[in-house]
KOLDRENNU-821090 format. One record per residue (C-alpha): residue number from 1; y, x, z; chain; residue in one letter. Coordinates in pm, 1 decimal, padded with zeros to 6 digits. Layout:
! residues N
   num          y          x          z   chaine   residu
   NUM          Y          X          Z        A        a
...
END
This chain:
! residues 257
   num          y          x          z   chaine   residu
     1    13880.3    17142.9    13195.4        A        x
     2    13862.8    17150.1    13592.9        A        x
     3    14224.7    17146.7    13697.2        A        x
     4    14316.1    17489.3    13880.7        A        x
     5    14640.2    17364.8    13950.2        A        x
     6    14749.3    17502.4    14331.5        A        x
     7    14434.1    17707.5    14374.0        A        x
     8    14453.0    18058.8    14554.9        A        x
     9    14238.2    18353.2    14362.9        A        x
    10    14233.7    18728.8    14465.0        A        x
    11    14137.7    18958.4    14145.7        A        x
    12    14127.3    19289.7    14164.3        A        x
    13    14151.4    19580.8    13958.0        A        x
    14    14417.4    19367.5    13809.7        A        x
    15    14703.1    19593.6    13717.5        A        x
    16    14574.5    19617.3    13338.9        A        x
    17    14316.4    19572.7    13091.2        A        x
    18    14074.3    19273.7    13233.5        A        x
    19    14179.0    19201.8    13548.8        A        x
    20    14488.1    19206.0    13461.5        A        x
    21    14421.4    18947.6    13134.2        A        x
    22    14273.1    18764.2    13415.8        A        x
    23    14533.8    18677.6    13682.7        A        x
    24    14764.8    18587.2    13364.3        A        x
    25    14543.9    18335.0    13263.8        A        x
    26    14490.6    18202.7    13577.7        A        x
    27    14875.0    18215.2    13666.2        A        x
    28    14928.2    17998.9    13346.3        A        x
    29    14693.5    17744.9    13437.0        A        x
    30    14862.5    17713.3    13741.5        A        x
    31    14659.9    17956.7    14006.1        A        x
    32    14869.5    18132.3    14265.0        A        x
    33    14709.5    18472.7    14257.5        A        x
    34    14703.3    18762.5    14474.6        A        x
    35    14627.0    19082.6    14271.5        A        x
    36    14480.2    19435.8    14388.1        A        x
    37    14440.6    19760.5    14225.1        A        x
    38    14540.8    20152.2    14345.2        A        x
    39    14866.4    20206.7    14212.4        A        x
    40    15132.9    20012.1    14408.5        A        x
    41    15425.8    20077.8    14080.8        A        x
    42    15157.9    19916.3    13822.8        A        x
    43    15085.0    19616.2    14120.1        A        x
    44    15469.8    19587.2    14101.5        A        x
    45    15507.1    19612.5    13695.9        A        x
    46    15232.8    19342.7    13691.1        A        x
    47    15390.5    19088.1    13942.8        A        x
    48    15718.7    19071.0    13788.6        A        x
    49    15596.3    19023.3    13444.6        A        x
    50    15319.3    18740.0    13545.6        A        x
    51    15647.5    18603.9    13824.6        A        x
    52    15831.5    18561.0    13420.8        A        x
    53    15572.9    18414.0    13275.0        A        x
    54    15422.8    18165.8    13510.6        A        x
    55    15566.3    17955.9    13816.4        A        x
    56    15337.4    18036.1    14028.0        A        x
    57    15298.2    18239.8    14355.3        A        x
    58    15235.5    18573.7    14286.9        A        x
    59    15170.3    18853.1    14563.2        A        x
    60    15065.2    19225.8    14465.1        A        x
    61    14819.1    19438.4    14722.7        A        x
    62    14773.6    19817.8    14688.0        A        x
    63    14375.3    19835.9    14717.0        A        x
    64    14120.3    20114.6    14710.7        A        x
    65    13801.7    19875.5    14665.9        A        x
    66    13604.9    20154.5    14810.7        A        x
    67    13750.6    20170.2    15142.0        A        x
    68    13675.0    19878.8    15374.2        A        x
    69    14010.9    19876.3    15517.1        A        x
    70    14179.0    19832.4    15271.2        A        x
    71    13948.8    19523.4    15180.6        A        x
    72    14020.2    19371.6    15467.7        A        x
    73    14390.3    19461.2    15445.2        A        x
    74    14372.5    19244.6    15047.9        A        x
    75    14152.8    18943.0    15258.0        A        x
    76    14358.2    18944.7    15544.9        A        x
    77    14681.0    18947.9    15282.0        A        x
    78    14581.0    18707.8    15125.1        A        x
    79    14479.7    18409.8    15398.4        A        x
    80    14872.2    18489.7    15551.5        A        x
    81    15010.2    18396.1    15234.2        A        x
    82    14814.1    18121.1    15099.0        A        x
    83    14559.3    18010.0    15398.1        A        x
    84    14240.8    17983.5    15186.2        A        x
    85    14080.4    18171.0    14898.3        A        x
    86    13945.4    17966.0    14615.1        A        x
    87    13862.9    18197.5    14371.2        A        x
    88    13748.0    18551.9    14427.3        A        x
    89    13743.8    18761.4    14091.5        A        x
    90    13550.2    19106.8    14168.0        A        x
    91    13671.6    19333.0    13809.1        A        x
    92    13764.2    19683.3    14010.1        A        x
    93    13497.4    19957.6    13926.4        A        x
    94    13480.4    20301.1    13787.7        A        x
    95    13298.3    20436.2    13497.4        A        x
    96    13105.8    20746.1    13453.5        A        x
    97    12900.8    20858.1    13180.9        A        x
    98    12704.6    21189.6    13271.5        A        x
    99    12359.6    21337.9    13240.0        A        x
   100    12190.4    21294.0    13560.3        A        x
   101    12161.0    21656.2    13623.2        A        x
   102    12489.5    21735.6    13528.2        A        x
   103    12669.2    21407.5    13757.1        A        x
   104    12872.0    21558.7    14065.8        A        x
   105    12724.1    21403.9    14414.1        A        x
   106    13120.8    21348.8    14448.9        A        x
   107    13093.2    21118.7    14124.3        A        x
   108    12770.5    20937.7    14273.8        A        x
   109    12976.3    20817.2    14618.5        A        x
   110    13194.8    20702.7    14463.9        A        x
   111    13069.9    20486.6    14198.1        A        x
   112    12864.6    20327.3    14504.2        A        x
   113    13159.8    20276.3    14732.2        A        x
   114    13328.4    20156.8    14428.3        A        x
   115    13092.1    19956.5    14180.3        A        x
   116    12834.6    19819.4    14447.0        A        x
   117    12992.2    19776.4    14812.4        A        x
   118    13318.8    19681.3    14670.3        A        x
   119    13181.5    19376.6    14566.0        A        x
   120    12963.8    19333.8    14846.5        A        x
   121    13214.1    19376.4    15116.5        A        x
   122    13527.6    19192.0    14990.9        A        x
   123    13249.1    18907.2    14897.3        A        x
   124    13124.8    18897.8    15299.9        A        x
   125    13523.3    18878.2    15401.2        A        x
   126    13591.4    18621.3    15226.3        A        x
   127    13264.1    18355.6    15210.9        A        x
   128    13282.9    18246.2    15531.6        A        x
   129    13569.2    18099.2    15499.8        A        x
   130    13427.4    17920.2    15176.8        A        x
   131    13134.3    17834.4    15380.8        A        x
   132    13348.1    17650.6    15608.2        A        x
   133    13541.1    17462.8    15323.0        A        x
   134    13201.0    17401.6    15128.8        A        x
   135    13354.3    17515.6    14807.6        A        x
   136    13510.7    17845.6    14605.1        A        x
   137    13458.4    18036.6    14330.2        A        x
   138    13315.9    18424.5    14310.5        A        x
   139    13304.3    18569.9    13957.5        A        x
   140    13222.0    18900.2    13915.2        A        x
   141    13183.9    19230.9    13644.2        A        x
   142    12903.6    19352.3    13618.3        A        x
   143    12788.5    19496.2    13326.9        A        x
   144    12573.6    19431.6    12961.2        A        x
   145    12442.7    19721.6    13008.1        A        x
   146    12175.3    19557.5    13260.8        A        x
   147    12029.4    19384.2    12983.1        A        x
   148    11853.1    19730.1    12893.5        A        x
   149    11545.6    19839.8    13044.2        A        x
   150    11520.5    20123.0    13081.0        A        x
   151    11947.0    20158.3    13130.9        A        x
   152    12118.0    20350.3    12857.0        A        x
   153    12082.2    20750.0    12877.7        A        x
   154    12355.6    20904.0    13046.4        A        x
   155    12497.3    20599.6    13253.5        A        x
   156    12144.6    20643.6    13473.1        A        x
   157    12352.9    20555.4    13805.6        A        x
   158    12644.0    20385.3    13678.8        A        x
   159    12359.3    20090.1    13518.8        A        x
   160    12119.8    20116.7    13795.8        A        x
   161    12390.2    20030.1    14078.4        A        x
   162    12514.5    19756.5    13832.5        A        x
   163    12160.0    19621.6    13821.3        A        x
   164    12135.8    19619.8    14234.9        A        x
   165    12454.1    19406.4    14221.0        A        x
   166    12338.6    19202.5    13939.1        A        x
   167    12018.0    19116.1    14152.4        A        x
   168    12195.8    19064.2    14467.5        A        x
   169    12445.7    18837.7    14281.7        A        x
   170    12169.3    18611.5    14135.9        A        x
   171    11986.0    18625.2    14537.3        A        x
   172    12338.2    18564.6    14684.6        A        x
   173    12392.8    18275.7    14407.6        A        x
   174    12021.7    18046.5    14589.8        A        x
   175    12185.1    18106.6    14987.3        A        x
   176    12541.3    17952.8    14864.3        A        x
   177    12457.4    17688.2    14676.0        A        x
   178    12398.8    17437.3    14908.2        A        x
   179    12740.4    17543.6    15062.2        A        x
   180    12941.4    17410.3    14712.7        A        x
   181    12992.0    17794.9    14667.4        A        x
   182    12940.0    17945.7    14264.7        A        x
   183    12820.3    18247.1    14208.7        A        x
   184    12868.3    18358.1    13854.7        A        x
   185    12810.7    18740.6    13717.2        A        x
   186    12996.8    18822.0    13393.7        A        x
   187    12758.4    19081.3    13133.8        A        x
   188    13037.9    19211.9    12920.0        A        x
   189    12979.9    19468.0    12633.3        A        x
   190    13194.9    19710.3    12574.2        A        x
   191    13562.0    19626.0    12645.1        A        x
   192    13893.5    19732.4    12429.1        A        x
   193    14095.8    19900.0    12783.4        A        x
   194    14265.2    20238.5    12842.9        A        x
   195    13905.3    20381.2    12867.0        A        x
   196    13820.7    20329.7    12522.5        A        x
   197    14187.4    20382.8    12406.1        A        x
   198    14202.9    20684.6    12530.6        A        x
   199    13870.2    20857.3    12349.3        A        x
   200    13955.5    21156.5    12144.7        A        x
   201    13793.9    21124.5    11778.8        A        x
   202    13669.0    20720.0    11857.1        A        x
   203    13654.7    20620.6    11438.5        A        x
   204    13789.7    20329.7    11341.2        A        x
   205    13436.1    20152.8    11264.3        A        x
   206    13395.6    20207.1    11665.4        A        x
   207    13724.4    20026.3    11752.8        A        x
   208    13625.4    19748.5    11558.6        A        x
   209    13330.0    19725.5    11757.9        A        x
   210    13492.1    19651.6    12077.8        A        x
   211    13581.5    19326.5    12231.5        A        x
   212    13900.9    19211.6    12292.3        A        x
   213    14031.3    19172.8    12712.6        A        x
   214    14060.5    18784.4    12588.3        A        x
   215    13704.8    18777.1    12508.6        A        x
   216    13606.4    18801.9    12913.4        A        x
   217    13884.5    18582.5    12988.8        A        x
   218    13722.1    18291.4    12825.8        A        x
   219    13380.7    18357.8    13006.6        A        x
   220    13596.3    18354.5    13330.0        A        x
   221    13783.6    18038.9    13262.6        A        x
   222    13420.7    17870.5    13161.1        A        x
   223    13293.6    17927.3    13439.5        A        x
   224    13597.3    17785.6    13616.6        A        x
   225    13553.1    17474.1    13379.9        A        x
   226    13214.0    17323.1    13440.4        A        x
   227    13168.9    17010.1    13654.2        A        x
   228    13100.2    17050.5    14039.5        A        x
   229    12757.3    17026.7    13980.3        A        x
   230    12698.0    17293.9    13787.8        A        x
   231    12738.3    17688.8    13797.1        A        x
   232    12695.0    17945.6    13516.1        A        x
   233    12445.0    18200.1    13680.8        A        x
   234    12496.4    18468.0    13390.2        A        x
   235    12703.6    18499.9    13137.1        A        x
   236    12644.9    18790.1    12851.4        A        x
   237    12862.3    18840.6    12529.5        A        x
   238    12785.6    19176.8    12390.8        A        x
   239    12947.5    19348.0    12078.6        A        x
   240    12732.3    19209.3    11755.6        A        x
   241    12815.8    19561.0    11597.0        A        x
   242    12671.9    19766.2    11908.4        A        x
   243    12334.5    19902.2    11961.6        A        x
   244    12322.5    20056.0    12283.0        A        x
   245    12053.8    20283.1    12166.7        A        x
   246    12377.6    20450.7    12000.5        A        x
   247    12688.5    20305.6    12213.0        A        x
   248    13023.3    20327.3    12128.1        A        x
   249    13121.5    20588.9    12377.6        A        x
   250    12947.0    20929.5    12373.9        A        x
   251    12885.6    21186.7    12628.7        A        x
   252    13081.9    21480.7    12440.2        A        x
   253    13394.9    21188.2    12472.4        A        x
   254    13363.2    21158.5    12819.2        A        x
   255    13615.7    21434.2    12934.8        A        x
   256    13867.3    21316.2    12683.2        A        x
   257    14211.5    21275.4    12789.2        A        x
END
């Protein structure tokens, strides 16, 4: 195991459910971590409990990964508090499950903003820097669902945008690597979170299908693990139980509460 010990990562969307998993993790190998997600009270809830757990440095940003600002504001955050980043782990993003006839524009915007030039633009703040240091870390969500061709019915735009990241990742991942920078995309099935927890009428065969958080926390911290000379490009674990010809969450769910 690569020692982490007195490393700086930003995650965000890491008030709950992965992110969230993640920045423990890190904490308790020793990571100072500077977490981002929407709601400032959860941020708070989530700093004091990883502050009890872990001895590490931990600072809490109220972000809107859609809104370049406040991107900058999490970057900029960030480098006062700690100088460098070493670790960058993009998790925020949105889901939406409609027919493509039926999907608001509204809903469109903002899974782009959200799902595609989140990444993108909290990525360009923070590489130069790793450019300069010839070394760092950029891990990011994307989505098992790319594996499908053609992308599973009803998540038409959600897949496809994941699919422009997940090229642009792999693109991004033959510029850095002469620069000591990874690049590693994460293909997770689907995920146990307040999403799925929520469903109305979700049987109990289709909880058992889902992963656990800790399941993508291990892909993360692999990734972390391997040897300087060496970066996992992909990484895909998808539910053994889960076709997605059939997936676990269907369309009459989707407005569930």
């Amino acid at each position: 195991m690569v020692n982490l010990k007195g490393k700086t990562a930003i995650i965000t969307g890491a008030s709950r459910g992965i992110g969230k998993a993640i920045a423990e993790k890190l904490a308790e190998n020793g990571v100072n971590v500077v977490i981002a997600a929407r709601s400032k009270e959860s941020l708070d809830k989530t700093v004091d409990e990883i502050k009890k757990k872990s001895k590490v440095k931990v600072i809490g940003v109220p972000t809107d990964v859609s809104k370049l600002e406040d991107l900058k504001n999490l970057y900029n955050a960030a480098v006062k508090e700690f100088k460098t980043v070493d670790i960058l782990i993009n998790n925020a993003g949105v889901s939406s499950q409609y027919p493509f006839d039926k999907q608001p524009l509204e809903d469109i915007e903002n899974l782009a903003h959200t799902n595609y030039l989140g990444y993108v633009r909290l990525i360009r703040l923070v590489i130069p820097e790793m450019i300069a240091r010839r070394e760092g870390a950029i891990i990011n969500m994307v989505s098992g669902s790319t594996l499908c061709d053609p992308v599973p019915k009803t998540f038409v735009t959600y897949s496809s945008l994941k699919v422009g990241l997940r090229a642009f990742l792999k693109g991004l991942f033959w510029e850095m690597r002469d620069y000591g920078i990874k690049i590693t995309s994460i293909l997770p099935g689907v995920v146990d979170t307040d999403l799925t927890g929520k469903l109305q009428n979700i049987t109990q065969e289709q909880t058992d299908r889902l992963m656990s958080t800790s399941t993508v926390v291990d892909m993360v911290m692999f990734a972390l693990s391997v040897p300087d000379n060496a970066c996992p490009l992909e990484l895909a674990v998808i539910n053994q139980q889960t076709p997605w010809t059939k997936p676990v969450i269907d369309y009459e769910q989707k407005q569930a509460k």
